[in-house]
C-alpha positions in Angstrom: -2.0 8.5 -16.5 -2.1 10.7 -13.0 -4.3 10.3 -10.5 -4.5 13.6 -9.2 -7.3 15.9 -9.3 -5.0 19.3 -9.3 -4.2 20.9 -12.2 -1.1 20.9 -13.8 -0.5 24.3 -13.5 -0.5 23.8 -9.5 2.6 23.9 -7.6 3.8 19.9 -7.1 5.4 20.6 -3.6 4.4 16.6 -3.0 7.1 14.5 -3.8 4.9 11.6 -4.8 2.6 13.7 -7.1 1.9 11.3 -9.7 0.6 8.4 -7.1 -3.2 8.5 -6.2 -3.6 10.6 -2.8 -4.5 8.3 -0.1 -7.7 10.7 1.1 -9.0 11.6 -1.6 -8.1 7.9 -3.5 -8.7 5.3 -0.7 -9.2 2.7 -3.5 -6.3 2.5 -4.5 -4.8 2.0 -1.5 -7.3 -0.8 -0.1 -6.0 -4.1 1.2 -2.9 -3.7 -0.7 -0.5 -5.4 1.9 -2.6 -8.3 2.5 -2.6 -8.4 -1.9 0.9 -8.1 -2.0 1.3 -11.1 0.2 -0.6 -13.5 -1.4 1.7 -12.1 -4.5 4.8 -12.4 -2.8 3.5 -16.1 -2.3 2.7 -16.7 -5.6 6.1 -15.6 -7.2 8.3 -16.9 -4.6 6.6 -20.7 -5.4 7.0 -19.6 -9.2 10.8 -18.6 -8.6 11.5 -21.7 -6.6 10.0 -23.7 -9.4 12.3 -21.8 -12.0 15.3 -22.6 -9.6 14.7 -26.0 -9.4 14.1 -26.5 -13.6 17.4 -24.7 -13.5 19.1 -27.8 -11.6 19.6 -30.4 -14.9 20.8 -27.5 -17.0 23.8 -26.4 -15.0 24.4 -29.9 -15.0 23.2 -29.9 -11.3 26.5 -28.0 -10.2 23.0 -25.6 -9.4 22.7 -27.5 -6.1 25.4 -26.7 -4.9 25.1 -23.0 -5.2 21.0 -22.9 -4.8 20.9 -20.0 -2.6 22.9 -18.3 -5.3 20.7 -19.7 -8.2 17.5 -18.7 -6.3 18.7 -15.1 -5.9 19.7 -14.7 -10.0 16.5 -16.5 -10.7 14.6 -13.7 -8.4 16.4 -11.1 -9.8 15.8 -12.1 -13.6 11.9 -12.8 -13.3 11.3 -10.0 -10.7 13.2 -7.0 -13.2 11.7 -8.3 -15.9 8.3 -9.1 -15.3 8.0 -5.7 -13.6 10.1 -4.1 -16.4 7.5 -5.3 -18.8 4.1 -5.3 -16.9 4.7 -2.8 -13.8 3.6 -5.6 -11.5 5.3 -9.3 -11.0 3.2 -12.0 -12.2 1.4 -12.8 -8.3 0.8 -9.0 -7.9 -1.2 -9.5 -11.5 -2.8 -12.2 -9.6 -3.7 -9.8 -6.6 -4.8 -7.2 -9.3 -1.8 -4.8 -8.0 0.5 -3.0 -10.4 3.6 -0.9 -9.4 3.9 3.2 -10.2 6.6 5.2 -9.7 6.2 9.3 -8.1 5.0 9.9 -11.0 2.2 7.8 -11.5 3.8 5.9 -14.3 5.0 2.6 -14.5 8.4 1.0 -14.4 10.6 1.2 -16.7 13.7 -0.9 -16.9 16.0 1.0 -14.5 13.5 1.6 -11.7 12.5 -2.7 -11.9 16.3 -3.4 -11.5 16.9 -0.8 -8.7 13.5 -2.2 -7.0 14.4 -5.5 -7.2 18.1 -5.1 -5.9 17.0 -3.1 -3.0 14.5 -5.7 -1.9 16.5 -8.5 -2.1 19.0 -6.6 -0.2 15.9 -6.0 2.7 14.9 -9.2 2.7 18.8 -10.5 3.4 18.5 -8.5 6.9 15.6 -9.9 8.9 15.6 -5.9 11.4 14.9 -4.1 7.6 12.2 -6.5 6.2 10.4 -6.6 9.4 10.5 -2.5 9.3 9.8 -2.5 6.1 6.7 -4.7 6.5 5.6 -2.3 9.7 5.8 0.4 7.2 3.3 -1.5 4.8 1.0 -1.8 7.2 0.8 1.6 9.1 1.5 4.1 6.4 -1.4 5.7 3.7 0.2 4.6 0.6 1.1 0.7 1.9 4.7 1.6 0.9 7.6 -0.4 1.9 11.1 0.7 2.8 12.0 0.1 -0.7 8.8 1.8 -2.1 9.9 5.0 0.4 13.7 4.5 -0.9 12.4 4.6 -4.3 9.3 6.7 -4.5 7.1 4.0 -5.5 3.8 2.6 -4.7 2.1 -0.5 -5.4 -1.7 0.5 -6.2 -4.8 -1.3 -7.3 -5.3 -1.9 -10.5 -8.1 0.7 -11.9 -10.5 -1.9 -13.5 -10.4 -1.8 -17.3 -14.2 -1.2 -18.5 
């Protein structure tokens, strides 16, 4: 699915092609940093939960490694849930799904490589806090990792 209204014929000198253009696709666009906050919310509470379920099954040798434990747990639900549905299950939630350049959704290399390079942004407080800036201000509501990556978190296009 594109969201472009050029032909395919057209020269694609944009980079980000696939994605919706922010002029001419405002929707898409439309509160999606305040969305992906309330997500970001949702799925940290949901990881934590999974971190602390975790505990009794490493026969709580988890506590004393829970900063490790929380980061695998993050890793493993955020790659795969966006591996399988383009969109962690809080940005579901928010009604946000994740495309790549070319306005298609994640596959499984693109969720892992997303994933790592967030978790490495939010380790240094100076990168999350640009990257945050650089949700707010720019057209697409991208990230640093979204501009590392090429990707976009957009709002779902309702299903009727």
């Amino acid at each position: 699915m594109t969201f472009t209204d050029r032909p395919t014929a057209a020269p694609r000198t944009d980079p980000l092609w696939g994605l919706p253009d922010p002029d001419t696709h405002a929707g898409f666009y439309a509160g999606t940093a305040g969305k992906r906050l309330v997500a970001w919310v949702v799925d940290t509470f949901l990881i934590v939960l999974i971190s602390l379920v975790a505990i009794p099954l490493t026969a709580f040798v988890g506590l004393f490694f829970f900063a490790l434990l929380f980061l695998g747990a993050s890793f493993i639900y955020r790659t795969a849930s966006i591996a399988t549905w383009s969109a962690t299950p809080g940005m579901i939630l928010m009604g946000l799904e994740l495309r790549n350049a070319r306005g298609e959704r994640f596959d499984v290399w693109t969720a892992a490589a997303h994933t790592a390079i967030y978790l490495f942004l939010m380790s240094v407080f100076v990168l999350q806090a640009v990257s945050i800036l650089m949700m707010l201000l720019n057209s697409r509501g991208q990230g640093l990792h979204d501009m590392l990556l090429g990707t976009a978190a957009i709002n779902r296009a309702s299903r009727m």
